[in-house]
C-alpha positions in Angstrom: -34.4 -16.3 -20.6 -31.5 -18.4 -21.7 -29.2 -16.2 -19.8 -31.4 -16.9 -16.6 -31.0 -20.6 -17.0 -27.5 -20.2 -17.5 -26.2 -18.2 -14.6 -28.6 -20.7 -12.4 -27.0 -23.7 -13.8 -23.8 -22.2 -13.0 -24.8 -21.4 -9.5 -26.1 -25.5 -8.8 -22.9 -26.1 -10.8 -20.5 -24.1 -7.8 -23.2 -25.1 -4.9 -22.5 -28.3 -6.0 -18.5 -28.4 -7.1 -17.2 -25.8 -4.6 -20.0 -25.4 -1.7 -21.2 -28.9 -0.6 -17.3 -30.4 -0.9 -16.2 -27.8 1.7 -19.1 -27.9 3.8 -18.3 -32.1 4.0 -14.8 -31.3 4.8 -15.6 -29.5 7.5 -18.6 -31.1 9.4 -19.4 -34.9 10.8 -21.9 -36.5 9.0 -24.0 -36.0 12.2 -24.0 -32.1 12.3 -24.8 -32.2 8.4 -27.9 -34.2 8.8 -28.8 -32.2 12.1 -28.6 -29.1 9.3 -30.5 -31.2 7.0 -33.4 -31.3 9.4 -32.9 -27.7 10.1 -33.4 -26.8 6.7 -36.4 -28.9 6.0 -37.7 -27.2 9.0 -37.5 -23.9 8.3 -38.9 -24.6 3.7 -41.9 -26.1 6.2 -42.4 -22.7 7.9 -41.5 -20.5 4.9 -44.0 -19.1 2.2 -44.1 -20.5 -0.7 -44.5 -17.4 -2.8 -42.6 -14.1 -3.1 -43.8 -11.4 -1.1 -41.8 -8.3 -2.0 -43.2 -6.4 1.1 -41.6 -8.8 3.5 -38.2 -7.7 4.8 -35.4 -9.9 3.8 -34.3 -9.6 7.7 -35.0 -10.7 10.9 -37.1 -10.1 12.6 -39.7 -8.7 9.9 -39.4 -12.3 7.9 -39.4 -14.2 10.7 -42.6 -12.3 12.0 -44.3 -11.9 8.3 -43.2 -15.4 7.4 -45.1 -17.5 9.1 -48.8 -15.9 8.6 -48.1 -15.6 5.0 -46.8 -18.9 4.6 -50.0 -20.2 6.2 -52.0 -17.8 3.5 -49.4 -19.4 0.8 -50.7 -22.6 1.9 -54.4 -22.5 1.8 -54.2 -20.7 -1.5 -51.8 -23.5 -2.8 -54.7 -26.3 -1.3 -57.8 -24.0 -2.4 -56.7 -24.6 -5.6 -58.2 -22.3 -8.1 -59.5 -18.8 -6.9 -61.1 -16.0 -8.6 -59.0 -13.2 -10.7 -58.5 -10.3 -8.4 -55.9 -6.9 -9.2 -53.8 -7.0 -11.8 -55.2 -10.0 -13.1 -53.9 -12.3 -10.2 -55.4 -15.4 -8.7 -56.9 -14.6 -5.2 -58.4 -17.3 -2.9 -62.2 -17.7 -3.0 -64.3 -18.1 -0.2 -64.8 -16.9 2.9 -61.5 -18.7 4.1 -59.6 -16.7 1.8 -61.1 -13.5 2.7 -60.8 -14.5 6.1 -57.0 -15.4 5.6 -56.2 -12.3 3.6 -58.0 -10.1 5.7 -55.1 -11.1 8.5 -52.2 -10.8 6.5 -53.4 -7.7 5.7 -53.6 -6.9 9.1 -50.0 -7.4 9.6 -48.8 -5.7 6.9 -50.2 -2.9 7.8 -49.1 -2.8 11.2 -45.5 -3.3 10.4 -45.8 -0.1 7.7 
């Protein structure tokens, strides 16, 4: 574990030293709010939880992303489910079966 923290501090640390000065050098302060906007944007639309089936490409995250960030986001505001597989937490309720039921759906249908 500390060599997780370490190699993440060191990645803020160049984000912060070596990315962001470059990135201010070479936009207005207009373009880099219009990306700021963009970015808050798209963390809005994105799930909130790692889904190792999703493709880390367009267009399978785009089209996966956004039904399983809605899923993310009733599990995250149900709070508390029930232990399901594995010992995960699942969503209770017939809005969670309901909501799992379509992401499931998908899934499928891009396999």
């Amino acid at each position: 574990m500390p060599r997780v923290l370490a190699l993440v501090r060191q990645d803020i640390r160049d984000e912060e030293d070596l990315v962001l000065p470059r990135l201010r050098e070479a936009l207005d302060a207009g373009r880099l709010r219009q990306l700021g906007v963009a970015w808050e944007t798209v963390r809005g639309s994105a799930p909130t939880r790692p889904h190792p089936v999703v493709p880390r490409r367009p267009p399978g995250n785009a089209v996966l992303g956004v039904p399983l960030s809605l899923y993310d986001r009733l599990r995250d505001g149900l709070g508390p489910g029930v232990s399901g597989p594995w010992g995960r937490r699942v969503p209770a309720g017939p809005t969670g079966l309901l909501v799992s039921g379509a992401v499931a759906v998908l899934v499928r249908k891009r396999s």
